[in-house]
N, C-alpha and C positions, 0 to 999 in steps of 0.2 A: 549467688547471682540472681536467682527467683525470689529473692525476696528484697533485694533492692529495687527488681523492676518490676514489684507489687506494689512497693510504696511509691515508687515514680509515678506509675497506671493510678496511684489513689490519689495522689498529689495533680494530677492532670486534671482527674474525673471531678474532684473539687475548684479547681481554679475555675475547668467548663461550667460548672453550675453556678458557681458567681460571676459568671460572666452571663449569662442567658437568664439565671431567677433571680438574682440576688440585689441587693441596693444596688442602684447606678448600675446598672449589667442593661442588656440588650433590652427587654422587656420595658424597663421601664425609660428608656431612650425615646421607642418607640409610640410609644404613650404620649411622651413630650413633645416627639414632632406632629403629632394629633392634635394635642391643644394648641400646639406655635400655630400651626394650618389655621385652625378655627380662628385664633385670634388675629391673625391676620387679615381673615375675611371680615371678622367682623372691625376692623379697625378702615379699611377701605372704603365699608359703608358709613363710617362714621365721618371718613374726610369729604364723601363725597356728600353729604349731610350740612356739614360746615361749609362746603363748597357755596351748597345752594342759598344756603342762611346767609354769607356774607354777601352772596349776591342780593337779598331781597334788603340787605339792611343798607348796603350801596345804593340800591334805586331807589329805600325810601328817604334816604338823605338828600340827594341829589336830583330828583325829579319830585313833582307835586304828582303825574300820572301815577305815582305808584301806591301814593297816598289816598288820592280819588279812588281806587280801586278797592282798598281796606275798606274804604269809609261806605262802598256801596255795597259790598258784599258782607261784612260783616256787622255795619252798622246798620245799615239799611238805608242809608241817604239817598238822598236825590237833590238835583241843584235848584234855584229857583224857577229856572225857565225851563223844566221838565214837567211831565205829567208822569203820577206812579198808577200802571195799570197793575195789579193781583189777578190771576188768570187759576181760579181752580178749577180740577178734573172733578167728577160726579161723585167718584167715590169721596173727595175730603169736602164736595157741595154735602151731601148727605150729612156727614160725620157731624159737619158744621150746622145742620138744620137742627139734629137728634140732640145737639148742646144747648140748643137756644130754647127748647122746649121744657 
C-alpha cells in the first residue's frame, strides 16, 4: 500500500510541476496575458492614431481651410494680400549677426 501511494504522491508532484514550470503550464500563461495586456495598449494607440489621420485626410479632401493651413505652416506661404512679418528674439538676433560676419 506505501508504495502505491509513493508513486501516486510522485505522479501528483510531477503533473504539479508541469502544470506551474513546464511548456504551456501557469508560468508561461501568465507571460502571455503580459504581452496580450501590452499589445493591446499598444494597438488602441494605434487606432486612435488612425483616428486622427483619417480625420486630417478627410478635411484635406474636403475643405481648402485645411489645405491653407499645411501650406502656411509647413510651407511657409502667405496669400497675396498679406504681409509676412519674422519677429526674432535677441538670442537668434545675435546668432544671426555672428553668421553674417
Amino acid at each position: 500500500m506505501r508504495i502505491i501511494a509513493a508513486v501516486l504522491l510522485v505522479i501528483v508532484l510531477a503533473l504539479q510541476y508541469r502544470l506551474w514550470l513546464g511548456d504551456g503550464g501557469m508560468r508561461e500563461v501568465w507571460h502571455l496575458r503580459d504581452e496580450v495586456a501590452t499589445q493591446r495598449a499598444e494597438n488602441e494607440q494605434l487606432k486612435e492614431r488612425n483616428r486622427t489621420l483619417l480625420a486630417e485626410v478627410q478635411d484635406l479632401k474636403q475643405g481648402k481651410t485645411a489645405i491653407e493651413e499645411r501650406a502656411r505652416t509647413d510651407l511657409g506661404m502667405v496669400r497675396n494680400d498679406e504681409t509676412f512679418y519674422q519677429v526674432m528674439d535677441s538670442a537668434a538676433s545675435a546668432t544671426a549677426k555672428q553668421k553674417t560676419k
